[in-house]
C-alpha positions in Angstrom: -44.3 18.1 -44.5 -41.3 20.1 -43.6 -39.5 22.7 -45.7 -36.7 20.3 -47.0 -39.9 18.6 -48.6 -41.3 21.7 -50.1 -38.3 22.7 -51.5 -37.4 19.5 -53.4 -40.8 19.5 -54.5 -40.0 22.8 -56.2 -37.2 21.5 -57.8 -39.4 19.4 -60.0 -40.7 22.0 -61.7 -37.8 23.3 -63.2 -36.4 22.6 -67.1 -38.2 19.2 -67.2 -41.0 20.1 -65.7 -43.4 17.9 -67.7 -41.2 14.6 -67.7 -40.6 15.1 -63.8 -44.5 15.8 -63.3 -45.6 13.1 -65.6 -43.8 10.7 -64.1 -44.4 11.5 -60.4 -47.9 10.9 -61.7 -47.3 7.8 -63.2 -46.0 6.6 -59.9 -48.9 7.9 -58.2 -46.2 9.7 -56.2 -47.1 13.0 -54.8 -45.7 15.2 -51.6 -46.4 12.8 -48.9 -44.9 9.7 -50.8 -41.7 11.5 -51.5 -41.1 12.5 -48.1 -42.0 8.8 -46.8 -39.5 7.5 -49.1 -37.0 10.0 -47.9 -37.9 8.5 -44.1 -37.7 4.7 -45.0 -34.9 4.5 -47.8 -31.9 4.2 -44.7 -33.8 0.9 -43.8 -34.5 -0.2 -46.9 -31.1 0.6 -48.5 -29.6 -1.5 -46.0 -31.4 -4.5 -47.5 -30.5 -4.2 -51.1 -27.1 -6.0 -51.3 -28.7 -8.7 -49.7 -31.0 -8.6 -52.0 -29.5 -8.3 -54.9 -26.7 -11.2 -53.7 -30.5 -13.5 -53.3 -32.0 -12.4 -56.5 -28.4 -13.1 -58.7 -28.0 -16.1 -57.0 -31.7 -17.7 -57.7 -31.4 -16.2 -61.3 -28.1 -18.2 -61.9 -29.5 -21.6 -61.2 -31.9 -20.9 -64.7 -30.7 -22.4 -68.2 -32.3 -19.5 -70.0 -31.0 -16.9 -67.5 -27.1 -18.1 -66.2 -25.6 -17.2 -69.7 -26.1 -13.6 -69.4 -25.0 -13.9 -65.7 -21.3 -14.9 -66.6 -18.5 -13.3 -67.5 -15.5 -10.5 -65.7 -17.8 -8.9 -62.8 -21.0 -9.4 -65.3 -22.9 -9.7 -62.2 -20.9 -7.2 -59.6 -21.5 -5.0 -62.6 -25.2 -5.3 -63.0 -25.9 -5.2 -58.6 -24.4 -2.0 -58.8 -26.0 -0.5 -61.4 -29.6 -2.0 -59.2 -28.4 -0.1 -56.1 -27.6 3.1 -57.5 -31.2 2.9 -59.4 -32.7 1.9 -55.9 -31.1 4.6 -54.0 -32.2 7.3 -56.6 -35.7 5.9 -56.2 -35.9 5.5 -53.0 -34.2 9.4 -51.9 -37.5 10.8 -53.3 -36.0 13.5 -55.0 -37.5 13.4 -58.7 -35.7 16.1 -59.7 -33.6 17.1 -63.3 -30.5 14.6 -62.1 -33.2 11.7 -61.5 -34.7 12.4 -65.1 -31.5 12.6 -66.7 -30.0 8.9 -64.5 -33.2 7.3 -66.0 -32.9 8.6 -69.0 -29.5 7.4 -69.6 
């Protein structure tokens, strides 16, 4: 693990200790997963517009679903909203900004 690691570790246990911690458990995330998610997420960001432009499109083709797809940049709207929660999960830094993104 290198130091950049240790220190973003630390910065979980600052004012929301407890949250952070609890959560990070909840994953099952600890030291090592952080800092593979850190080593992967340039890959796997690169994937999610594709994604995203899949997952939309198979979701519009769904009577129950397509309603709630329409509208002014309903759908622009909601893939950026996925890629920003994406790239916060996937920098593996679960730190006070993370809590407070998630916590909206």
């Amino acid at each position: 693990m290198t130091s950049a690691d240790h220190r973003a570790m630390r910065s979980y246990r600052n004012e929301s200790d407890a949250d952070i911690l609890g959560r990070l458990e909840y994953l099952g995330l600890d030291d090592m997963s952080c800092a593979a998610l850190r080593r992967v997420a340039p890959l796997l960001t690169a994937a999610i517009p594709g994604i995203l432009d899949r997952f939309y499109d198979h979701n519009r083709r769904f009577a129950e679903i397509a309603p709630m797809l329409r509208g002014d940049g309903k759908v622009e709207m909601l893939k950026r909203a996925q890629v920003g929660h994406w790239q916060r999960m996937l920098s593996g830094n679960y730190d006070a900004g993370y809590q407070q993104a998630v916590d909206g």
